[in-house]
Structure formats: C-alpha cells, structure tokens
C-alpha positions as CSV (number, residue, x, y, z in Angstrom):
1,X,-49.0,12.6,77.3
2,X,-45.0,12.1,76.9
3,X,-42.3,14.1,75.1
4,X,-39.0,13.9,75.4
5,X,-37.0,17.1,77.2
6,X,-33.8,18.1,75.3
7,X,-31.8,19.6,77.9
8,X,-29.8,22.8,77.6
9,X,-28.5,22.5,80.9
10,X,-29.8,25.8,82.4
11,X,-30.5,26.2,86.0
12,X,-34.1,27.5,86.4
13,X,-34.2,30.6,88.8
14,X,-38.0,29.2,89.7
15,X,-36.3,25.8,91.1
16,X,-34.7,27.7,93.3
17,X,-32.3,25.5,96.1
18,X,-32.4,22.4,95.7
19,X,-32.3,19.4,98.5
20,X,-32.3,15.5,98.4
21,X,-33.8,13.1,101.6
22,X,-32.2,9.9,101.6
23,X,-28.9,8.6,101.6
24,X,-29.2,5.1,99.6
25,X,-27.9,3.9,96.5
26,X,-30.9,5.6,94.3
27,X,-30.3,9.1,96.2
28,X,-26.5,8.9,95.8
29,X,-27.4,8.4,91.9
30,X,-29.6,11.7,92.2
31,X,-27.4,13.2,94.1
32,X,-24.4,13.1,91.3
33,X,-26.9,14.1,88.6
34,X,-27.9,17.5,90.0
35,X,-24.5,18.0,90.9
36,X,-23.6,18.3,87.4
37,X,-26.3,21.0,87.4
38,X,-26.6,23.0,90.4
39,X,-23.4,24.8,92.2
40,X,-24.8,23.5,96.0
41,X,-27.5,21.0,97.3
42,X,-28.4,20.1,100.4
43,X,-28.7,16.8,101.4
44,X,-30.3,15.3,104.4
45,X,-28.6,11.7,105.7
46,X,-29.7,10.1,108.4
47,X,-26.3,8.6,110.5
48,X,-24.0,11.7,111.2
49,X,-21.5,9.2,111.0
50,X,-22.1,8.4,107.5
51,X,-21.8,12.5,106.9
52,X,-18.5,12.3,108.6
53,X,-17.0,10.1,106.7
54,X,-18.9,11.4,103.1
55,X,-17.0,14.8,104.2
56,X,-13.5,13.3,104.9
57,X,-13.3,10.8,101.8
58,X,-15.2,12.3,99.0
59,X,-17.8,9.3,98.7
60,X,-21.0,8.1,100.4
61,X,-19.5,4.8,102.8
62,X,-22.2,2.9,102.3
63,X,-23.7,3.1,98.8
64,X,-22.3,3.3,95.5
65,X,-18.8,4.0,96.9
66,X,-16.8,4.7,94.0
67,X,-19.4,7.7,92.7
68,X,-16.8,10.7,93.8
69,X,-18.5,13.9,95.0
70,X,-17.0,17.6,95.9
71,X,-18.4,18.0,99.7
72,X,-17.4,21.7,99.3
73,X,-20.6,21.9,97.6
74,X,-22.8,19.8,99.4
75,X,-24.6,21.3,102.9
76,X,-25.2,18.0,104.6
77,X,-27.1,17.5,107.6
78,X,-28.7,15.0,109.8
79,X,-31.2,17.0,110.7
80,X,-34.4,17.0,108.3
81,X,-35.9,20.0,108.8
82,X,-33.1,22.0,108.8
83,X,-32.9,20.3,105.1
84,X,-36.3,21.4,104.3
85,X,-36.7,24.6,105.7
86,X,-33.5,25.8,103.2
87,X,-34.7,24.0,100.2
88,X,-37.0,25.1,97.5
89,X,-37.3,21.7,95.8
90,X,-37.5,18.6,97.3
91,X,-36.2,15.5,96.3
92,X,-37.4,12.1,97.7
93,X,-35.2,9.3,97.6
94,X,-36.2,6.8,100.7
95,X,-37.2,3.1,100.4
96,X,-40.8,2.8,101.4
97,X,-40.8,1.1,103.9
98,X,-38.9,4.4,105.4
99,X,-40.8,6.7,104.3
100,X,-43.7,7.2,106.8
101,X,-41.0,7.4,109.8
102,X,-39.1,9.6,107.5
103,X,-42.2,12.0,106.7
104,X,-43.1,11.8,110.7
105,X,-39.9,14.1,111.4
106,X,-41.1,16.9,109.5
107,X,-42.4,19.5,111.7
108,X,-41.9,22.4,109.1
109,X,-44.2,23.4,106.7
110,X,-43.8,22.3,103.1
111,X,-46.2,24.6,101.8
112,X,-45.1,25.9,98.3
113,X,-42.2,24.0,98.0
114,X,-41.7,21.8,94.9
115,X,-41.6,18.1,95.7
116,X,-40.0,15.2,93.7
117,X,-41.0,11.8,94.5
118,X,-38.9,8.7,93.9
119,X,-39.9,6.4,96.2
120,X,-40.9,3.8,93.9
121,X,-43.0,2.4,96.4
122,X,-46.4,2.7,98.3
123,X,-46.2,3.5,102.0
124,X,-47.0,1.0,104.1
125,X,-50.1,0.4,106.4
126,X,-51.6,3.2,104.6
127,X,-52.0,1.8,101.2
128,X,-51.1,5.5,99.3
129,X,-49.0,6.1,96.9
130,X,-46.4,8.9,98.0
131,X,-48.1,12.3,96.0
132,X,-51.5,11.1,97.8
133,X,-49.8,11.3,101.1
134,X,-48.3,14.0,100.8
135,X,-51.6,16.3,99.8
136,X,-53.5,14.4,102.5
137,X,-50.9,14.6,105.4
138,X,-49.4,17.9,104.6
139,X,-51.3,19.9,102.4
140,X,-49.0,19.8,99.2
141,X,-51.2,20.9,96.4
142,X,-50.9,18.7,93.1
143,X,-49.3,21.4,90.6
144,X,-46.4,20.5,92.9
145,X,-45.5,17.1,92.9
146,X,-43.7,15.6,90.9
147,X,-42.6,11.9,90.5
148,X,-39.4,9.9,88.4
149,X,-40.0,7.5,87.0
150,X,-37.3,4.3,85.0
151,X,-36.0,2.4,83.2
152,X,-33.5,3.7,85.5
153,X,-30.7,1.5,88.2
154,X,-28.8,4.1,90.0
155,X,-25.3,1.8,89.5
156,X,-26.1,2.6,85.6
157,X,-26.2,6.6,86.5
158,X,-23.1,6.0,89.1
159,X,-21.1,4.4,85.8
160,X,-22.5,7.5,83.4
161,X,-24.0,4.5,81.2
162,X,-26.7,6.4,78.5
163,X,-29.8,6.4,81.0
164,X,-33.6,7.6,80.4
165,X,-35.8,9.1,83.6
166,X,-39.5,10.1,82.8
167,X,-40.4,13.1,84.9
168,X,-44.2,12.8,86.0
169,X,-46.2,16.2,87.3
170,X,-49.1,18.4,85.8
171,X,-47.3,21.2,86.4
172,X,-45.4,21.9,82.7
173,X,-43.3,24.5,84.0
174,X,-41.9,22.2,87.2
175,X,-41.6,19.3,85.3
176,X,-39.4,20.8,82.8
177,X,-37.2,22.9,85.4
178,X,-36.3,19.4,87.2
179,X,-36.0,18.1,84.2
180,X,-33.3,20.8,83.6
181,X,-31.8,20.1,86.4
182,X,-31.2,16.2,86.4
183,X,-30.3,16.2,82.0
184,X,-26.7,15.8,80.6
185,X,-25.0,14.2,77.7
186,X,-25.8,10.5,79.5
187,X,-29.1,11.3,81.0
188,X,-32.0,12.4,78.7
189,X,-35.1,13.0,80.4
190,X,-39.2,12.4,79.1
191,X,-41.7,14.9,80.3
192,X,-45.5,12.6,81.2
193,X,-48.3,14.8,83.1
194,X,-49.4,11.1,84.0
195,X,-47.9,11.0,88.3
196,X,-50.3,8.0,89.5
197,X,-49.6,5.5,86.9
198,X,-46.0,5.9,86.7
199,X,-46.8,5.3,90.8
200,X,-48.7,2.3,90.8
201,X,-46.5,0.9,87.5
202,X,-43.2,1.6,89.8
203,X,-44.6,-0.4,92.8
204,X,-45.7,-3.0,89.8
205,X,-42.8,-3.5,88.0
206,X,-40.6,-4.4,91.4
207,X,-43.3,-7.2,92.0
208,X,-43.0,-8.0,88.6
209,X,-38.9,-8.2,89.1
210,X,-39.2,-10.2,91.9
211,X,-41.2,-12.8,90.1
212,X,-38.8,-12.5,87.0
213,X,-36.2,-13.4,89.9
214,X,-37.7,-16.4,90.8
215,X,-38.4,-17.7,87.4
216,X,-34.0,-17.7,86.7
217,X,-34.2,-19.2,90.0
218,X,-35.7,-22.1,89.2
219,X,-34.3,-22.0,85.4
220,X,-37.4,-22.3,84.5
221,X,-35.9,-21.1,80.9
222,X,-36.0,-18.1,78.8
223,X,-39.7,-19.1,76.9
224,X,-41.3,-18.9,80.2
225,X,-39.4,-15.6,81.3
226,X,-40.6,-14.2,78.3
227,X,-44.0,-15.5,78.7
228,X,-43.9,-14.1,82.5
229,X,-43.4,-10.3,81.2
230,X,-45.9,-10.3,78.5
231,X,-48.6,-11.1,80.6
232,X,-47.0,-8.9,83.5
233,X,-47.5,-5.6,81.4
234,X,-51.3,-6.6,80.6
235,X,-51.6,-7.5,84.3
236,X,-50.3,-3.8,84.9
237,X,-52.4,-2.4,82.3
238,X,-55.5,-3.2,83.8
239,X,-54.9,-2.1,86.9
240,X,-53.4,1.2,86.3
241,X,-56.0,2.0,84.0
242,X,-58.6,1.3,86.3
243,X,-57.2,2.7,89.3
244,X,-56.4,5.9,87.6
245,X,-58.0,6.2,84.4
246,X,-56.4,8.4,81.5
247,X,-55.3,8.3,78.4
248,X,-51.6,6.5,78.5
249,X,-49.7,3.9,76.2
250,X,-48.3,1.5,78.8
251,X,-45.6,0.0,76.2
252,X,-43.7,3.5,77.1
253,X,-40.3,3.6,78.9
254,X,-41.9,4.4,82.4
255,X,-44.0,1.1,82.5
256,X,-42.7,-1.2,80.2
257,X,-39.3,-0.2,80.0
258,X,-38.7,-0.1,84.0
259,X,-40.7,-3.5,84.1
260,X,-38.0,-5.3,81.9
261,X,-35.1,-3.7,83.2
262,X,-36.6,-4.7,86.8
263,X,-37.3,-8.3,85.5
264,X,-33.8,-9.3,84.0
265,X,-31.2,-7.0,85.0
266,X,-28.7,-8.3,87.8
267,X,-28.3,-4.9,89.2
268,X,-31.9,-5.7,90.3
269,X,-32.6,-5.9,94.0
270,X,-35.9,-7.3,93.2
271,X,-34.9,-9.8,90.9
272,X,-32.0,-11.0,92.8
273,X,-34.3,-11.1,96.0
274,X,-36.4,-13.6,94.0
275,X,-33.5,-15.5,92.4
276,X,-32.8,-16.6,96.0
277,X,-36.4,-17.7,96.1
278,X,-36.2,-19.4,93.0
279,X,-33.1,-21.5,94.3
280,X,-35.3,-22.9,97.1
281,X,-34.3,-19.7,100.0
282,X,-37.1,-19.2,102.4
283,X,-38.8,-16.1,102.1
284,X,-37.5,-15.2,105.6
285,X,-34.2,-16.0,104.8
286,X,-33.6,-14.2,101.4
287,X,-34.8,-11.4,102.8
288,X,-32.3,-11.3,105.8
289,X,-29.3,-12.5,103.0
290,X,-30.5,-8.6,101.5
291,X,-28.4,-5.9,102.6
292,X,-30.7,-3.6,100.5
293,X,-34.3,-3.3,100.6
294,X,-36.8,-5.2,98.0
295,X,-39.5,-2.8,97.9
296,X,-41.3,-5.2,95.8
297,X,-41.8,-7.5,98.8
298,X,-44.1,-5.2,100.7
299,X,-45.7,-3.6,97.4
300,X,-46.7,-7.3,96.8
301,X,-48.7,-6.7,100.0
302,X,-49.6,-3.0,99.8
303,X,-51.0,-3.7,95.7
304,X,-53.2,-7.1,97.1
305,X,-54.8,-5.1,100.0
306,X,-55.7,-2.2,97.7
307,X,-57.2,-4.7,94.8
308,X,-59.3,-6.3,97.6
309,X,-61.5,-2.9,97.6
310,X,-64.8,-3.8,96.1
311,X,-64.0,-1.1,93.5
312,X,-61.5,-2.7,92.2
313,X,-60.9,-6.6,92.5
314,X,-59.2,-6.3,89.3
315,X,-57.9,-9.5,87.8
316,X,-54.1,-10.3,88.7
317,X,-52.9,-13.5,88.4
318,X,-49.6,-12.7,88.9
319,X,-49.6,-10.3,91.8
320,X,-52.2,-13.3,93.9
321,X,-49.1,-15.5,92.4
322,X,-46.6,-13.1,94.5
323,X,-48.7,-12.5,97.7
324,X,-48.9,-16.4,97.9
325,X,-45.1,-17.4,97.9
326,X,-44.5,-14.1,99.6
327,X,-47.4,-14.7,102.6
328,X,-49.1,-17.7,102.7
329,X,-45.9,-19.4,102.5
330,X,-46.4,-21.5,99.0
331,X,-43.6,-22.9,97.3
332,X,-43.0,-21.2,94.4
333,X,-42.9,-24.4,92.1
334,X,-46.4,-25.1,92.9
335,X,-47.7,-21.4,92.7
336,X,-46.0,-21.0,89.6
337,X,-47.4,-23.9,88.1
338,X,-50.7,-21.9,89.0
339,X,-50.4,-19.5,87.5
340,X,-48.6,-20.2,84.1
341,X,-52.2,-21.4,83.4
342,X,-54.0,-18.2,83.0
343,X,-50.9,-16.8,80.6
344,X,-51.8,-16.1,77.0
C-alpha cells in the first residue's frame, strides 16, 4: 500500500537526532534535505581529510561540490561509532559494495535505533538485501527499518529540481516521521509498508540502467529502448512478486518510475557504465574509466546467484542477458541479439 505524505515540515520529537553514514554523491543529497529540516546531524565520512576540507569550504570535495552546507550545524566524524552511538535515526547512504566493511566497524549496539536504508544494492557475497542483514547480523527488529526508495538522482535533489522519494517501512509512525524530515516545497515524499520489493526493484532497475546504457551504446534506436523497458518491468514483476509476495502495483514510482529514470537519464551511473559498453569498452575497462560505483554491475551478480536457488529460477531473460556481457565475457551485440527474441 502507497499514499502520498504531505509534509508540514515538523520535526518529530520520536526521530529524535538524526545521523547519516556515507559521504557520496546520494548521501550529500540526503544530507542537504534533512538539513532543511533538522537544526544539527551528524554525519559519519570516512577520510578526515575530506571532513577538513567540508569544514573549511562549506562543500563536500569530492561529490556534488557546488551543494553549499552550514558546517556549524553538522557534527562530523570519521569515527562510526561515535556517529551511531549519538544518533537516534540512522541514515544509510553507502554503495554496496561498501557496505559489509562499512557495517563491520560497528561495535555499538543498534538496538532501538531507527534505521534508514538507501543502499540501493544487495550486499555482496551474502546475497541479502540490506534490512535482512541488518536483523540477521545485528538484531534490528523490522518495525525499524526503513528503506528509500526513486525515481530519485541526488544531482536532481543537489539542483532543488521537483523530486519524489517513496519511504518503505511497516512501521506507520517511522515512516511518516522520516518522511517529515526529508519533505519540502521540491521534495514530496510517498509512504509504501512494501521494504523488500522496493529492495530487490532498486538492485533491478540499476541492472536494468545498465542494459538501457548499452542499448544507446550501440544506437540500437529508440523502438528497441522502448521495447528493452517494457519487458524489463515484467521481468521485475515476476521476480519481486515471487521473492516477496504481497499485494503491490509495480507500475508505481518506486519500480517503474526509478527503472526509467535509471534507464535513460544521463545523470545515470548505470546507464553511462553501459553506454561505454555499448560503444565496444571492455567490461574491465569501463569499469576502471568510472570514478563512481555502478552498483548494477555486482547486483547483476548478486540477483543471478539468488535466482539460481531451486525456489526460485524465475524466468529473466534480461538479467541472464546482463550476467553474460558482464561475466562470461559475451559481446553485447551477440547477447543482445539473444535476448530481443524472448521480448513481447
């Protein structure tokens, strides 16, 4: 179920203080919205350097650098748990693949705190999405985790362009409070209680992108990209539903509307990873031309070992399309060609 939050811009007392982990481009964006909300944050970075110079010039120095911030307000520190242990929600804004060595610094206890999730990406060599690690490795009950969910690119939030975030947790009351806290006049905010399939459909849609990349790559033309999409969301329809079954409509903003903006939009690290694909790059060498992470790369990966389970082996055309060029080394020409046979 969906509906969408209308904001009064409140501060709930039950949010209490308020932290984000991460200091990329999608936790800068984060960072500026509850800002607008909340007198102080706290904000773990990794690189004291980087905190250095955030403090001196007003910006982060390596992501989104013209997004101005008031340092007065922020309590950095490069030290997680010092983050953690003053926070009463959470906010996770780490690529993926740096999550696990991320999570493995945290020696204090994150029982009751309320934890947002946007990762957007499974964590590696465990095969979990993020809430199921957390409740596994440390104990974080359900009612509070929370995940965000697109259509959402954090240069969009960074230029205050009119943005959408769907906030995913069974807990009404959480979900609305850090809903509160993210909202404005160019932010609106859905509610969903559904937090694994806006998961799964986040680590999805950037395989999704990445094959949209490669299709402009090879000009393959608009018909095809087209044709590329529409069988994408059915692709991530059955899967989602059968991994976690509920009642959701999968043509909603947090599937279908991060899958497109994933697909075509140039502020897309996926699709631009798999534009360079498209134009003949090795695998191996678009990947080192990246100076961002393409999370899609190892969800490829990640989504194909978990659909291997003799649960599942649901069919996906597409994603066996991805883990081929991405792999097992196949040109894309040929694996494309492939696949644009089981499209209806």
């Amino acid at each position: 179920m969906c509906s969408l939050h209308e904001n009064p811009l409140i501060r709930p007392a039950h949010m209490g203080r308020v932290a984000v982990i991460g200091g990329g481009s999608w936790a800068t964006a984060l960072a500026k919205l509850l800002m607008n909300n909340n007198e102080r944050i706290g904000w773990y970075i990794r690189r004291r350097e980087s905190i250095n110079e955030f403090i001196k010039y007003g910006r982060n120095p390596s992501y989104l650098t013209d997004v101005r911030f008031d340092p007065v307000r922020i309590d950095f520190s490069d030290d997680i748990n010092e983050v953690i242990e003053r926070a009463d929600t959470l906010v996770v804004a780490v690529p993926s693949p740096y999550f696990k060595p991320t999570a493995d610094m945290i020696k204090v206890p994150l029982e009751g705190k309320a934890i947002v999730s946007a990762v957007k990406g499974i964590v590696p060599d465990r095969n979990m999405i993020v809430t199921d690690y957390l409740q596994e490795v440390f104990g974080v009950k359900r009612d509070r985790l929370m995940v965000i969910g697109g259509p959402c690119h954090a240069e969009e939030v960074a230029l205050e362009r009119l943005s959408y975030l769907t906030i995913g947790g069974e807990n009404r009351a959480l979900t609305e409070g850090f809903a509160s806290l993210i909202a404005g006049k160019k932010m609106k905010t859905i509610l969903s209680d559904d937090i694994d399939g806006i998961e799964y459909g986040a680590v999805l849609k950037n395989v999704y992108g990445i094959a949209g990349g490669i299709v402009q790559g090879m000009k393959a033309g608009d018909n095809f990209m087209a044709m590329l999409i529409s069988n994408a969301i059915r692709e991530m329809r059955r899967f989602v539903d059968t991994i976690a079954p509920m009642p959701r409509d999968i043509c909603r903003s947090a599937y279908l509307g991060d899958l497109l903006v994933t697909g075509y939009s140039r502020f897309s690290r996926n699709h631009n990873f798999g534009a360079m694909i498209g134009k003949g790059y090795s695998v191996k060498a678009a990947k080192m031309e990246m100076d961002m992470v393409a999370e899609g790369y190892y969800g490829t990966k990640c989504i194909y070992e978990i659909n291997s389970r003799p649960d599942l082996k649901v069919d996906m055309p597409i994603l066996d399309c991805m883990y081929d060029i991405l792999y097992r080394d196949v040109r894309a020409s040929k694996a494309f060609e492939r696949v644009s046979e089981t499209f209806r």
